[in-house]
MARPANU-271554 format. One record per residue: residue number from 1; residue in three letters; x, y, z of N, C-alpha, C in turn. Coordinates in Angstrom, 2 decimals, decimal comma. Atoms other than C-alpha are relative to their C-alpha. Layout:
<atoms>
<pos = NUM	code = ALA	n.x = X	n.y = Y	n.z = Z	ca.x = X	ca.y = Y	ca.z = Z	c.x = X	c.y = Y	c.z = Z>
...
</atoms>
This chain:
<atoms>
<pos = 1	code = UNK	n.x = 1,35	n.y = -0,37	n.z = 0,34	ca.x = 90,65	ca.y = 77,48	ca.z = 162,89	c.x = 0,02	c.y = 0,66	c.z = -1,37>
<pos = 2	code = UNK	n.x = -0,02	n.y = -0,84	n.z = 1,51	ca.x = 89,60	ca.y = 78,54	ca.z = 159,36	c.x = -0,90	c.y = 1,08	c.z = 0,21>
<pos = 3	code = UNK	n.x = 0,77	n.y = -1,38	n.z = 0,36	ca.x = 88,40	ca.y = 81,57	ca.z = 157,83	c.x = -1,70	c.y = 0,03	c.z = 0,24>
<pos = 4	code = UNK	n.x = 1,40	n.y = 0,02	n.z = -0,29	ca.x = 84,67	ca.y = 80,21	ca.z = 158,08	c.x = -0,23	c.y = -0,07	c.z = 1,23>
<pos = 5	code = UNK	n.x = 0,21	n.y = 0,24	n.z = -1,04	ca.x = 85,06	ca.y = 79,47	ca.z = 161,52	c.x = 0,27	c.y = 1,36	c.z = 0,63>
<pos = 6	code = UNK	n.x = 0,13	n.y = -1,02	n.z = -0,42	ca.x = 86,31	ca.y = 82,68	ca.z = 162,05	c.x = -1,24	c.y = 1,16	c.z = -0,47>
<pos = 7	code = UNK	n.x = 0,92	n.y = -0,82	n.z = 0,25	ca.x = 83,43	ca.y = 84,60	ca.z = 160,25	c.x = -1,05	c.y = -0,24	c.z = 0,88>
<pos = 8	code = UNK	n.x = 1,75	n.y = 0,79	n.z = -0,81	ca.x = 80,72	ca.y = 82,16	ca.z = 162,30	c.x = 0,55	c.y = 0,88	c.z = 1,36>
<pos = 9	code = UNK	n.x = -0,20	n.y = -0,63	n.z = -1,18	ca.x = 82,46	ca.y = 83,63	ca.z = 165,40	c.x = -0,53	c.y = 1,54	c.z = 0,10>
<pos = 10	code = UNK	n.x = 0,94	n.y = -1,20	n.z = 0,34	ca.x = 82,16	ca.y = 87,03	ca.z = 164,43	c.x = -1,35	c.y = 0,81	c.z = -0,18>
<pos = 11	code = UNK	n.x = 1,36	n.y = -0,44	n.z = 0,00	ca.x = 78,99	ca.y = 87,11	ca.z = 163,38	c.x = -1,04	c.y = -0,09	c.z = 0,85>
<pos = 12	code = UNK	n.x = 1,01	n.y = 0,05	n.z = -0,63	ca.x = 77,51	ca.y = 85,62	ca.z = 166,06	c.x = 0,31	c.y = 1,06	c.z = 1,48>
<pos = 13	code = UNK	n.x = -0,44	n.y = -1,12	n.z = -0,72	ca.x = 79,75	ca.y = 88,28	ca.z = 168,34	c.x = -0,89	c.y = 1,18	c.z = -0,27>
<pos = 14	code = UNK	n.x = 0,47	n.y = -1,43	n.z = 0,35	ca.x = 78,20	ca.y = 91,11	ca.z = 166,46	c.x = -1,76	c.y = -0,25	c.z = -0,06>
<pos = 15	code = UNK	n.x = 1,08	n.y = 0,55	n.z = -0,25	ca.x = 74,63	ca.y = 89,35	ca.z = 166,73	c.x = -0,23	c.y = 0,31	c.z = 1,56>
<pos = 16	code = UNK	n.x = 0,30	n.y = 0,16	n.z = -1,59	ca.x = 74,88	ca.y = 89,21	ca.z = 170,53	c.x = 0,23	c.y = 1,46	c.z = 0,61>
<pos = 17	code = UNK	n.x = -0,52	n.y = -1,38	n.z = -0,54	ca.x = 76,69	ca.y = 92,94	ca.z = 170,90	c.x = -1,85	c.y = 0,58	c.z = -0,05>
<pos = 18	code = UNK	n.x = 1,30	n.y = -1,07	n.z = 0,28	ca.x = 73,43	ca.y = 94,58	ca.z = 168,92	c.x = -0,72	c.y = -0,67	c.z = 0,73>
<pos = 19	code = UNK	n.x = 1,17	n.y = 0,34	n.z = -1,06	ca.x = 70,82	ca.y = 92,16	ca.z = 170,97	c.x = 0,46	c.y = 0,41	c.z = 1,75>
<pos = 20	code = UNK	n.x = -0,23	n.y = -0,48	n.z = -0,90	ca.x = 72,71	ca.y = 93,49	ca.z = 174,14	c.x = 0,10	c.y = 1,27	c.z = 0,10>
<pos = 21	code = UNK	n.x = 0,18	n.y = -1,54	n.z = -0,16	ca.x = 72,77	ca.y = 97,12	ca.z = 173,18	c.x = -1,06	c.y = 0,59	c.z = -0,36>
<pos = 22	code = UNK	n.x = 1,45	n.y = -0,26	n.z = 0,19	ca.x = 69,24	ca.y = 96,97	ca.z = 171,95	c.x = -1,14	c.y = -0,12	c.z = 1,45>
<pos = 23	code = UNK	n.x = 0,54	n.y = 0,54	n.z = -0,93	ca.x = 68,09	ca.y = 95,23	ca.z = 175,22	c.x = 0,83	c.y = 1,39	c.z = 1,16>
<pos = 24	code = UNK	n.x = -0,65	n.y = -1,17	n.z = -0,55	ca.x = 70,19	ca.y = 98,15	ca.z = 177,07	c.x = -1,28	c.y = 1,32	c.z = -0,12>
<pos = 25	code = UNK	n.x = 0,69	n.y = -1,01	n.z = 0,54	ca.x = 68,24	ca.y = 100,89	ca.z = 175,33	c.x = -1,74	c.y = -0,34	c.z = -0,28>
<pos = 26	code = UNK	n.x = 1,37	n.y = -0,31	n.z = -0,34	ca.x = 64,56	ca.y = 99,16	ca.z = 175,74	c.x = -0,27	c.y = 0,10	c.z = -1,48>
<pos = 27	code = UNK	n.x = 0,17	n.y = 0,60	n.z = 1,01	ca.x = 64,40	ca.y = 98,14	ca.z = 172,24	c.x = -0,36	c.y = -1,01	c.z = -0,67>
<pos = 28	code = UNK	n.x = 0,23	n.y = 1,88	n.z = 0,39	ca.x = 64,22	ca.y = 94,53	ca.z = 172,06	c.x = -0,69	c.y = -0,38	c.z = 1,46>
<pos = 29	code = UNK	n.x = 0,97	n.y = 0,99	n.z = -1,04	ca.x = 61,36	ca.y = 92,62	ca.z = 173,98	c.x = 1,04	c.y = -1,27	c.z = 0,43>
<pos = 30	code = UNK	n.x = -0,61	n.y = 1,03	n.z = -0,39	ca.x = 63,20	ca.y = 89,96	ca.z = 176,01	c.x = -0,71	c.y = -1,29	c.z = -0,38>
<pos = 31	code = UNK	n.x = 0,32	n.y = 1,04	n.z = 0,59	ca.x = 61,16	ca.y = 87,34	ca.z = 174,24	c.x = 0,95	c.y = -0,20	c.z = -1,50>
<pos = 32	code = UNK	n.x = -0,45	n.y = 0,12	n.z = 1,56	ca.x = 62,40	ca.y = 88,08	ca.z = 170,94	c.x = 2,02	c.y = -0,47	c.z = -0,01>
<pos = 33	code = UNK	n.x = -0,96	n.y = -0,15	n.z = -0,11	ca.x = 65,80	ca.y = 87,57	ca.z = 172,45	c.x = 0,39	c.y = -1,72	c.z = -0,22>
<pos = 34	code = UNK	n.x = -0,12	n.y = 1,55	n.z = 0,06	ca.x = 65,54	ca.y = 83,42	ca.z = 171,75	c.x = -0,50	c.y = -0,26	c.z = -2,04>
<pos = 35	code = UNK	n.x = 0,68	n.y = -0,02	n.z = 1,10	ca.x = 65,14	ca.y = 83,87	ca.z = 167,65	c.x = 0,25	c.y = -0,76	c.z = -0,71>
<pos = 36	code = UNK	n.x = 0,16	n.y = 1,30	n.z = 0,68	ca.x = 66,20	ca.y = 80,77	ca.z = 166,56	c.x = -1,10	c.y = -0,62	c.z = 0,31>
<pos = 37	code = UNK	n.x = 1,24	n.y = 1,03	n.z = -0,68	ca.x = 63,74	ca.y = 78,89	ca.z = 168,79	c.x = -1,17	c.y = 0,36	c.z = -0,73>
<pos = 38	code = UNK	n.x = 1,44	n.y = -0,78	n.z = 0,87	ca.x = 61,08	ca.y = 81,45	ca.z = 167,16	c.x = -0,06	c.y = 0,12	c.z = -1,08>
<pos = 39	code = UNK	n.x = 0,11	n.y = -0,02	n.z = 1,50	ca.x = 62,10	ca.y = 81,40	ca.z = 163,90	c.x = 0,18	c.y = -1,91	c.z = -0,66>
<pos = 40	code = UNK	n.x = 0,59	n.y = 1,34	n.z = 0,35	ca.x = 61,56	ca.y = 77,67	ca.z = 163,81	c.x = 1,33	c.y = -1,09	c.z = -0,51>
<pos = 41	code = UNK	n.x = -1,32	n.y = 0,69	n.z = 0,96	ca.x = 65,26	ca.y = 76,74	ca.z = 162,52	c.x = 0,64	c.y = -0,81	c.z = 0,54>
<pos = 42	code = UNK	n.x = -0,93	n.y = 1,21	n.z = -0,43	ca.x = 66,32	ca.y = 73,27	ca.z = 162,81	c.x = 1,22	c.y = -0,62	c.z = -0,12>
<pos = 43	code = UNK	n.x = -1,05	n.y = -0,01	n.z = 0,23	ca.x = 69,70	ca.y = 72,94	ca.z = 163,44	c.x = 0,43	c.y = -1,27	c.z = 0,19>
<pos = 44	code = UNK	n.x = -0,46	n.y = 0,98	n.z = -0,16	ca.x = 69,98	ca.y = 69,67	ca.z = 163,84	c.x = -0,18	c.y = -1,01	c.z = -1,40>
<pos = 45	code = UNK	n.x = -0,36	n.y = 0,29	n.z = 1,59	ca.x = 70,05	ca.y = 69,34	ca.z = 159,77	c.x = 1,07	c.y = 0,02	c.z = -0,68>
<pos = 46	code = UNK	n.x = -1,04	n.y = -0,46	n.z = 0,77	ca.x = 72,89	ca.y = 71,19	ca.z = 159,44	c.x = 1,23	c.y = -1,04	c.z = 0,78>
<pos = 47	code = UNK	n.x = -0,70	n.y = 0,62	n.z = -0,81	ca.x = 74,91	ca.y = 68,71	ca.z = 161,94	c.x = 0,48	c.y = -1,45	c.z = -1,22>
<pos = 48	code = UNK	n.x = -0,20	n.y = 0,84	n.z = 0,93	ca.x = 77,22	ca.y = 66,13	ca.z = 160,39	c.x = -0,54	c.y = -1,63	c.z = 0,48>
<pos = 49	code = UNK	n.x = 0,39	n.y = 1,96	n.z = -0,32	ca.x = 76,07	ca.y = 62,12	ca.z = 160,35	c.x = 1,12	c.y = -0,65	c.z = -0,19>
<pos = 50	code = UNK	n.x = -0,81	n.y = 1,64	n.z = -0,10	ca.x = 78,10	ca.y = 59,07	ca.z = 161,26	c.x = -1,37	c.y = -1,28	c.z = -0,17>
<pos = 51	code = UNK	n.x = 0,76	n.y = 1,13	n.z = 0,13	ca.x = 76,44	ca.y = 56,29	ca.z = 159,70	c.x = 0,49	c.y = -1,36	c.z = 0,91>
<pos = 52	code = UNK	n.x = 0,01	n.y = 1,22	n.z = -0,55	ca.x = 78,50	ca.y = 53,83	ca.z = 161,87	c.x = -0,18	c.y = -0,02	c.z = 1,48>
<pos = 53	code = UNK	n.x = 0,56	n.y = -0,20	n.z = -1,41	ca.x = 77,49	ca.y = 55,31	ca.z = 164,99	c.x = -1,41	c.y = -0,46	c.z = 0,02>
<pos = 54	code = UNK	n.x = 1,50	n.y = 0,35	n.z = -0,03	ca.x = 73,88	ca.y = 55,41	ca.z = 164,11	c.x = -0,15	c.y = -1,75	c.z = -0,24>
<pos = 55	code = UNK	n.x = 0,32	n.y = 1,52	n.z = 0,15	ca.x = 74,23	ca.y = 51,59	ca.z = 162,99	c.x = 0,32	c.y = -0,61	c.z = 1,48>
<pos = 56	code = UNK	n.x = -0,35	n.y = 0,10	n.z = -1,09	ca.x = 75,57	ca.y = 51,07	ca.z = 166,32	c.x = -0,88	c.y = 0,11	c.z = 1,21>
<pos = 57	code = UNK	n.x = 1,26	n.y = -0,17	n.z = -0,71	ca.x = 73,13	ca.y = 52,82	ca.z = 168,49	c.x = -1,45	c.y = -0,75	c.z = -0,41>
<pos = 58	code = UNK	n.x = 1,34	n.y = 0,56	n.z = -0,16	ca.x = 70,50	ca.y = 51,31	ca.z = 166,89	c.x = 0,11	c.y = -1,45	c.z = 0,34>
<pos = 59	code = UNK	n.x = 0,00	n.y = 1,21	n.z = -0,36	ca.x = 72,18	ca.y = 47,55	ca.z = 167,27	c.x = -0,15	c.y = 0,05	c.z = 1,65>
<pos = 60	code = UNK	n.x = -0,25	n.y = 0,40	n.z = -1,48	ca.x = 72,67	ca.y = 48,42	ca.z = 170,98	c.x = -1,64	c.y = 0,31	c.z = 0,43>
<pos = 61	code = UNK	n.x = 1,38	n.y = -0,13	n.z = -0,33	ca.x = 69,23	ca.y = 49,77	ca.z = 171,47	c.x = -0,94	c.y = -1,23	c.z = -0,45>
<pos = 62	code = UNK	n.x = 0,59	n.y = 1,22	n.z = 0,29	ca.x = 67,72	ca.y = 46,53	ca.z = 169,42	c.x = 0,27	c.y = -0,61	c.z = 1,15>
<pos = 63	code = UNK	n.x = -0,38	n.y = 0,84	n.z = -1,12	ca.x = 69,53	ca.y = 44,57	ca.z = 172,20	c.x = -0,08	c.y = 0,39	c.z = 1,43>
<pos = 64	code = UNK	n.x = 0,49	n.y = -0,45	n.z = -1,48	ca.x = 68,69	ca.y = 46,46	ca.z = 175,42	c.x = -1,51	c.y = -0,22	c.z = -0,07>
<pos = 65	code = UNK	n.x = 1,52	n.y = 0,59	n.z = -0,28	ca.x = 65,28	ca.y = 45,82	ca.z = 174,32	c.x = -0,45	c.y = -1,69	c.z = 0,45>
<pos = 66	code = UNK	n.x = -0,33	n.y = 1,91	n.z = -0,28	ca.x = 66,08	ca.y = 41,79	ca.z = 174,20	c.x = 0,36	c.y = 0,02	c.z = 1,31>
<pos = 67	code = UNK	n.x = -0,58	n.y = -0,06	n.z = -0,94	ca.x = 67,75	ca.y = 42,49	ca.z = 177,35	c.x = -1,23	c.y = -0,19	c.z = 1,21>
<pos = 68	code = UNK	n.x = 0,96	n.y = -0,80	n.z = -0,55	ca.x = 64,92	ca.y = 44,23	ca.z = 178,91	c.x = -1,05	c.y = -1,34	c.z = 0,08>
<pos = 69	code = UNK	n.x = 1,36	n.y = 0,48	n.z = -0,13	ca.x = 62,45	ca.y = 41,55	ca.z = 178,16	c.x = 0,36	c.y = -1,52	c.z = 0,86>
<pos = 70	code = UNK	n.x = -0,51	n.y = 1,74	n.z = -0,68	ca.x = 64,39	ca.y = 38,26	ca.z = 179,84	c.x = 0,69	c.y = 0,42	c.z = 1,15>
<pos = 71	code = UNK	n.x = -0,22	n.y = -0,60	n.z = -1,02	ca.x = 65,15	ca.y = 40,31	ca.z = 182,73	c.x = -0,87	c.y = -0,54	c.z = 0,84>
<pos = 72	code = UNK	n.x = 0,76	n.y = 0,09	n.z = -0,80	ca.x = 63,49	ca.y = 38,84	ca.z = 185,54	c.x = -0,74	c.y = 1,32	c.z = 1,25>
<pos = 73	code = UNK	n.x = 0,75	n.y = -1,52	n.z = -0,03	ca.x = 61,07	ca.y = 41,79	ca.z = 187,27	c.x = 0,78	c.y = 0,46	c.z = 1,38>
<pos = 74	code = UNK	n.x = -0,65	n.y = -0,19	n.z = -1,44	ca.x = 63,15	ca.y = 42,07	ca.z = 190,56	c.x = 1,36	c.y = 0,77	c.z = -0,44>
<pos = 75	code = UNK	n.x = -0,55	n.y = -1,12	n.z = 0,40	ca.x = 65,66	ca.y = 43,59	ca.z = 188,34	c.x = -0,09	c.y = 0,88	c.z = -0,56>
<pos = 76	code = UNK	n.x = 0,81	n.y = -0,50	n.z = 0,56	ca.x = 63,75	ca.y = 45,14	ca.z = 186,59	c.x = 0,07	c.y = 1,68	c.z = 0,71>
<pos = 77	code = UNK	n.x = 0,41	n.y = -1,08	n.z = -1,38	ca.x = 62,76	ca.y = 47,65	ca.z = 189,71	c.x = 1,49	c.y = 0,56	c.z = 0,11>
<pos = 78	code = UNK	n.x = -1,15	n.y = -0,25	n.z = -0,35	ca.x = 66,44	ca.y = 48,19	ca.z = 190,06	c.x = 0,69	c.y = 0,72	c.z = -0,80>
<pos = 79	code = UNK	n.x = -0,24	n.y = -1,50	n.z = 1,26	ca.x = 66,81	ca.y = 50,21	ca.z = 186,46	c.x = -0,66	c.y = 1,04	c.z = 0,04>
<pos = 80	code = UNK	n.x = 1,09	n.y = -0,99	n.z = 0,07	ca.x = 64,14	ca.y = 52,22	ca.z = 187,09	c.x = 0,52	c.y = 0,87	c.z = 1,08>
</atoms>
């Protein structure tokens, strides 16, 4: 593990101590205790991409739709 991986640990250790010793002491509203969700931050930006996955999923999804439509309806009932 690297040095960044060790700071991300840390920080989110010392993030969770103070929201547990605040929530102890009747400090912190148990709503406010979800503050990514509330502060709107989409983390699914910072995540890395595989372009040959995504080309992938989308060929297999093109073709479950082809699939889907020459399916006679008796099997149909049987994915569902």
């Amino acid at each position: 593990m690297g040095t960044a991986g060790l700071v991300d640990l840390k920080a989110s250790l010392y993030r969770q101590e103070e929201q547990a010793r605040l929530a102890r002491e009747g400090g912190l509203d148990p709503a406010d205790t979800s503050g990514r969700r509330k502060a709107g931050i989409d983390v699914s930006a910072f995540t890395r991409r595989n372009a040959g996955v995504e080309a992938r999923d989308k060929r297999d999804r093109a073709q479950l739709e082809v699939d889907l439509c020459y399916l006679p309806c008796s099997q149909l009932l049987v994915l569902c």
